[in-house]
ROSE-4610 file (N, C-alpha, C; in Angstrom, 1 decimal, always signed):
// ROSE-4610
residu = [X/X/X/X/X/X/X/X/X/X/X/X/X/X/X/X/X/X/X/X/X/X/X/X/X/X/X/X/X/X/X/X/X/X/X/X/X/X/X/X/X/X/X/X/X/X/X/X/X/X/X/X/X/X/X/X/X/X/X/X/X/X/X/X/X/X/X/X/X/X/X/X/X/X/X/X/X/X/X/X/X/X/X/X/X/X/X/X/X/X/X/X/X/X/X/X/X/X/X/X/X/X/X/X/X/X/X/X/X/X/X/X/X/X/X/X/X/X/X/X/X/X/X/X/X/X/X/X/X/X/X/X/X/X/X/X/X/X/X/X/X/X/X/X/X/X/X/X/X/X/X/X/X/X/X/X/X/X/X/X/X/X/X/X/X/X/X/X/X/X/X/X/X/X/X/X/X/X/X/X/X/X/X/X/X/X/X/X/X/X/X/X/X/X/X/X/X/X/X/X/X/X/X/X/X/X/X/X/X/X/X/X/X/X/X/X/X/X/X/X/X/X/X/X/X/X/X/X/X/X/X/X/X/X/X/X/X/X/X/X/X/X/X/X/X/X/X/X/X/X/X/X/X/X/X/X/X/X/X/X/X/X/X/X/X/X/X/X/X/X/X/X/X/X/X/X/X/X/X/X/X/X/X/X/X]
num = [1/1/1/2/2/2/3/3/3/4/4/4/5/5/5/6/6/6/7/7/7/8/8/8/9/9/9/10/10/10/11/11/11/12/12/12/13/13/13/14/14/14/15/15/15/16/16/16/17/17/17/18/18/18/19/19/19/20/20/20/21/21/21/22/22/22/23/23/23/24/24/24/25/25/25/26/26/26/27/27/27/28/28/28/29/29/29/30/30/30/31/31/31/32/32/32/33/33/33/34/34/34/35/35/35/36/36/36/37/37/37/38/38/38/39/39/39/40/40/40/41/41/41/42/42/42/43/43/43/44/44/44/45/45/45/46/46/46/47/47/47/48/48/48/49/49/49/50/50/50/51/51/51/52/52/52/53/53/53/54/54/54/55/55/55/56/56/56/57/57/57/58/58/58/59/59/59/60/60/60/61/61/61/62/62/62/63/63/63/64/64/64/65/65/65/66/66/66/67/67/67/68/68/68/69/69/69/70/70/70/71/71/71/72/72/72/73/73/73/74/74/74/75/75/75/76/76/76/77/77/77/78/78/78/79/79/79/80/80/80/81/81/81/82/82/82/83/83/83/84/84/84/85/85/85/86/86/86/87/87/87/88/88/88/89/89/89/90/90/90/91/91/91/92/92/92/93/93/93/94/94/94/95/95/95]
x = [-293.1/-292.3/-293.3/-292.9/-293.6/-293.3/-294.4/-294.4/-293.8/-294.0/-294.0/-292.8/-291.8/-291.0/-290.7/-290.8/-290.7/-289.2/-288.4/-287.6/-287.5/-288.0/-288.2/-286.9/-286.9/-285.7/-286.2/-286.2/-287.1/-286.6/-287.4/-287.0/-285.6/-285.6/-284.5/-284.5/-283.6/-283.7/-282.5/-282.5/-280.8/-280.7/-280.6/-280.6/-280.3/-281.0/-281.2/-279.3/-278.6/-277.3/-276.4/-276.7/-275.8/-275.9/-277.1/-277.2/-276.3/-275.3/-274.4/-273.1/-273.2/-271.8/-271.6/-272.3/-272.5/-273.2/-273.7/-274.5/-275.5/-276.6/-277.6/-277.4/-276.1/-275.7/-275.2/-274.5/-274.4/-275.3/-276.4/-277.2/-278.4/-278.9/-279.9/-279.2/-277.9/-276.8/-276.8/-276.3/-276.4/-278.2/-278.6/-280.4/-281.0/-280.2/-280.9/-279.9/-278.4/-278.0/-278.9/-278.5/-279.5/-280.8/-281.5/-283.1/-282.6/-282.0/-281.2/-281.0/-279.7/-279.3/-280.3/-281.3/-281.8/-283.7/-283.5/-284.6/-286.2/-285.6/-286.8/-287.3/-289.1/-289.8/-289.8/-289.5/-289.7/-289.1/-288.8/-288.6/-289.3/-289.7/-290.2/-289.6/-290.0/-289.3/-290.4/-289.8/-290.7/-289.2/-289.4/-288.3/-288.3/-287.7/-287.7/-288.3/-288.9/-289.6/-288.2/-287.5/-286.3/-285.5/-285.6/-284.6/-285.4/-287.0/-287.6/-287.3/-287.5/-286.8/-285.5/-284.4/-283.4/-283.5/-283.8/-283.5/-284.6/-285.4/-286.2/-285.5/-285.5/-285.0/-283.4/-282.7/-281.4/-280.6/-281.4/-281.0/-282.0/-283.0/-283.8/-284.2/-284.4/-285.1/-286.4/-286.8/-288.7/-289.2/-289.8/-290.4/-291.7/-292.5/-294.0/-294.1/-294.7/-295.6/-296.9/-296.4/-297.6/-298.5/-298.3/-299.1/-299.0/-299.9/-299.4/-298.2/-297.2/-296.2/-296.8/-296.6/-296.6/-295.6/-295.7/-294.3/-294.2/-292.7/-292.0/-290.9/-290.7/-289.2/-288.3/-289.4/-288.3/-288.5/-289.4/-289.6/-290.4/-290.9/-292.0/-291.0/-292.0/-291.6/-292.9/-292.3/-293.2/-293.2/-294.1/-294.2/-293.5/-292.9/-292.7/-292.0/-292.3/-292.7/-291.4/-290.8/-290.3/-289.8/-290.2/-289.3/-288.3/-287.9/-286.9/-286.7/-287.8/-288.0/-286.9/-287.1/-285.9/-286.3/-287.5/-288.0/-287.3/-287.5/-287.3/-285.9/-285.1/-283.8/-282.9/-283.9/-283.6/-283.3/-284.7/-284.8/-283.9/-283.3/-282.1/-280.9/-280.7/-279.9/-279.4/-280.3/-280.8/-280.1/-280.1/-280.1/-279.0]
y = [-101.8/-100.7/-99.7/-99.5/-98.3/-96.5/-96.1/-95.2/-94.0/-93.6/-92.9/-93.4/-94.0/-95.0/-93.9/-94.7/-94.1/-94.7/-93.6/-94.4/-94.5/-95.3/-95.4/-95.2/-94.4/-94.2/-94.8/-96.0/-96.7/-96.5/-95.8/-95.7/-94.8/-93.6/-92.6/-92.3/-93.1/-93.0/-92.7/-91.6/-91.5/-91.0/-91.2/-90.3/-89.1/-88.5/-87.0/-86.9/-87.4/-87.1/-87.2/-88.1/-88.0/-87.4/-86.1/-85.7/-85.1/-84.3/-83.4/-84.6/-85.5/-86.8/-87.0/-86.6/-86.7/-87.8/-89.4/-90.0/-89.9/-89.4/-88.5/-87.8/-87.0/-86.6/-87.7/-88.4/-89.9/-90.7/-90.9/-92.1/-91.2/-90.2/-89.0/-89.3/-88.8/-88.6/-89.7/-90.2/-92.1/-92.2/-92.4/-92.3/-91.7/-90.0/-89.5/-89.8/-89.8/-90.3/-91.8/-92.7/-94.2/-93.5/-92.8/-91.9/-91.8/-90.3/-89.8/-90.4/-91.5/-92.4/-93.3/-93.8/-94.7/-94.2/-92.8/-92.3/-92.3/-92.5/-92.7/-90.9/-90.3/-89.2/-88.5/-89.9/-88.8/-89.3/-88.9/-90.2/-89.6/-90.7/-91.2/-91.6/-91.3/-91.6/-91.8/-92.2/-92.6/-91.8/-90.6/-89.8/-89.4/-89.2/-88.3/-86.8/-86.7/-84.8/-84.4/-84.2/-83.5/-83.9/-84.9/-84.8/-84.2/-84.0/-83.7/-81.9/-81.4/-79.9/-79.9/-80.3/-80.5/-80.2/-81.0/-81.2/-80.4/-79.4/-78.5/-77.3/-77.0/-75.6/-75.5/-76.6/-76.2/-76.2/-77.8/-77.9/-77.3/-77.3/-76.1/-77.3/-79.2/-80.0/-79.7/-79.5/-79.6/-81.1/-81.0/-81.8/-81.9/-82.9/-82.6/-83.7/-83.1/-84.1/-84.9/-86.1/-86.6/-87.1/-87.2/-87.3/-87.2/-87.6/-87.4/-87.6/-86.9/-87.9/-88.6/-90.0/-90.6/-91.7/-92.6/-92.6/-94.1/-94.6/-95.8/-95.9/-97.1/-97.5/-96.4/-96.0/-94.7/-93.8/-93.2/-91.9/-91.6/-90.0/-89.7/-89.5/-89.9/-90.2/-89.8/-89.2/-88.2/-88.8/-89.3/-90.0/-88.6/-88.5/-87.7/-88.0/-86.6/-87.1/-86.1/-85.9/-84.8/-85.7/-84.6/-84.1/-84.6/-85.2/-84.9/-84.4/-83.9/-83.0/-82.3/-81.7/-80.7/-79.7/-79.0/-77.8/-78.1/-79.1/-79.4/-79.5/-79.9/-79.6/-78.5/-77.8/-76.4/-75.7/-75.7/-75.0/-75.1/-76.4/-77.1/-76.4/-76.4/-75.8/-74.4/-73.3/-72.2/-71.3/-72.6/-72.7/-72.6]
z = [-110.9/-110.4/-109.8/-108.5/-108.2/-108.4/-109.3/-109.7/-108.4/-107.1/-106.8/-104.6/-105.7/-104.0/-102.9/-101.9/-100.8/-100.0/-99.3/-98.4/-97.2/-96.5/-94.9/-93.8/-93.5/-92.5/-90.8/-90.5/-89.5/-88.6/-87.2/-86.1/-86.2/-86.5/-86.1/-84.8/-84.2/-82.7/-82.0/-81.3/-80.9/-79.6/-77.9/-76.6/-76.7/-76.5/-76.3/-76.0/-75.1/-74.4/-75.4/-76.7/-77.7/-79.1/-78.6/-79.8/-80.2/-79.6/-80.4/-81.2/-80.8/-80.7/-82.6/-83.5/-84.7/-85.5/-84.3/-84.9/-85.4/-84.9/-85.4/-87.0/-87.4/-88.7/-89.3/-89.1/-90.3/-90.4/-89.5/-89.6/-90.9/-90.5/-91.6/-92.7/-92.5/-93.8/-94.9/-94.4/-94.7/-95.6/-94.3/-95.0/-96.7/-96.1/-97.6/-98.1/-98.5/-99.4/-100.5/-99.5/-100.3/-101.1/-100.2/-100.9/-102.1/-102.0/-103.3/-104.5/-104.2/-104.8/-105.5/-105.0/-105.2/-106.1/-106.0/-107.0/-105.8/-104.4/-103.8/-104.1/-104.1/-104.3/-103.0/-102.0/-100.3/-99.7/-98.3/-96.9/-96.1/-95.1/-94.4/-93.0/-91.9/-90.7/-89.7/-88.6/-87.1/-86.2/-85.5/-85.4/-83.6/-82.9/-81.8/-81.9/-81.1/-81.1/-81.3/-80.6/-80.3/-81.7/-82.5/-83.8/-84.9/-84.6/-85.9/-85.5/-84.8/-84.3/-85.1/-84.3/-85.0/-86.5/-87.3/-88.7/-89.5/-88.8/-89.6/-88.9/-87.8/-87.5/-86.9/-87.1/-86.7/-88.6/-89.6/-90.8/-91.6/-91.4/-92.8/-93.4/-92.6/-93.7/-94.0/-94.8/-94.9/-94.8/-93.5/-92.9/-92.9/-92.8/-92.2/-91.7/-90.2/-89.4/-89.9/-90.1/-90.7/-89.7/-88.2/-87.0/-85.7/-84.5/-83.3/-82.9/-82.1/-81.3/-80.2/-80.0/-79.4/-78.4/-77.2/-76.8/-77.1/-77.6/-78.2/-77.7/-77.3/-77.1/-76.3/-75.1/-74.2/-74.6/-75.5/-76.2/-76.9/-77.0/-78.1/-79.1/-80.2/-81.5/-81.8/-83.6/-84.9/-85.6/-86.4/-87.8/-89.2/-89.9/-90.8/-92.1/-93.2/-94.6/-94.8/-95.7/-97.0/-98.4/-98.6/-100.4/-100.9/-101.6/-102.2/-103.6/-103.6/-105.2/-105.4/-106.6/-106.8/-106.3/-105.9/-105.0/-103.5/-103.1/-101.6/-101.6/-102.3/-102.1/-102.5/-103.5/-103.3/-102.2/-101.3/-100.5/-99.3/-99.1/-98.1/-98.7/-99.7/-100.6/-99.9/-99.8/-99.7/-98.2/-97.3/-95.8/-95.3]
C-alpha cells in the first residue's frame, strides 16, 4: 500500500474555443471526485496554461506549478500538484 497515493489527472486538455462549453468542468469534476473517493493525498495533472489560470483564479483551486510550461500535443502545458487535505479543501470551500 502506498502510504501517501497520488491521482493523476493525465493530459487535461481541452481547445481554448471550448472552454466555456462545460467539458473542462466535468472532466476536473469527474477527476477529483475519483481523488476524493478513492483516498488519493493529491492530484496531479499535465494541464493547459489557460486551464491552470482557470482553476486557481476563476475556482480558488490551490494549485502549484510543479514546472516549466512547455509545448505538447498543440499546446503549452503545466505540470501541477494540489491538496486534497482537509486544509486545501477548506480553503476551496471558502471561495
Amino acid at each position: 500500500d502506498d502510504p501517501n497515493p497520488l491521482c493523476e489527472l493525465s493530459s487535461l486538455v481541452v481547445k481554448k474555443e471550448f472552454g466555456g462549453t462545460g467539458v473542462l468542468d466535468h472532466l476536473f469534476r469527474a477527476g477529483w471526485a475519483d481523488a476524493l473517493r478513492l483516498g488519493a493525498r493529491g492530484i496531479v495533472a499535465l494541464i493547459d496554461t489557460w486551464i491552470f489560470d482557470v482553476l486557481c483564479d476563476l475556482y480558488c483551486m490551490p494549485f502549484s506549478q510543479l514546472g516549466e510550461p512547455h509545448y505538447h500535443m498543440g499546446g503549452d502545458v503545466v505540470p501541477v500538484v494540489m491538496s486534497t487535505s482537509q486544509s486545501a479543501m477548506s480553503q476551496i470551500a471558502h471561495h
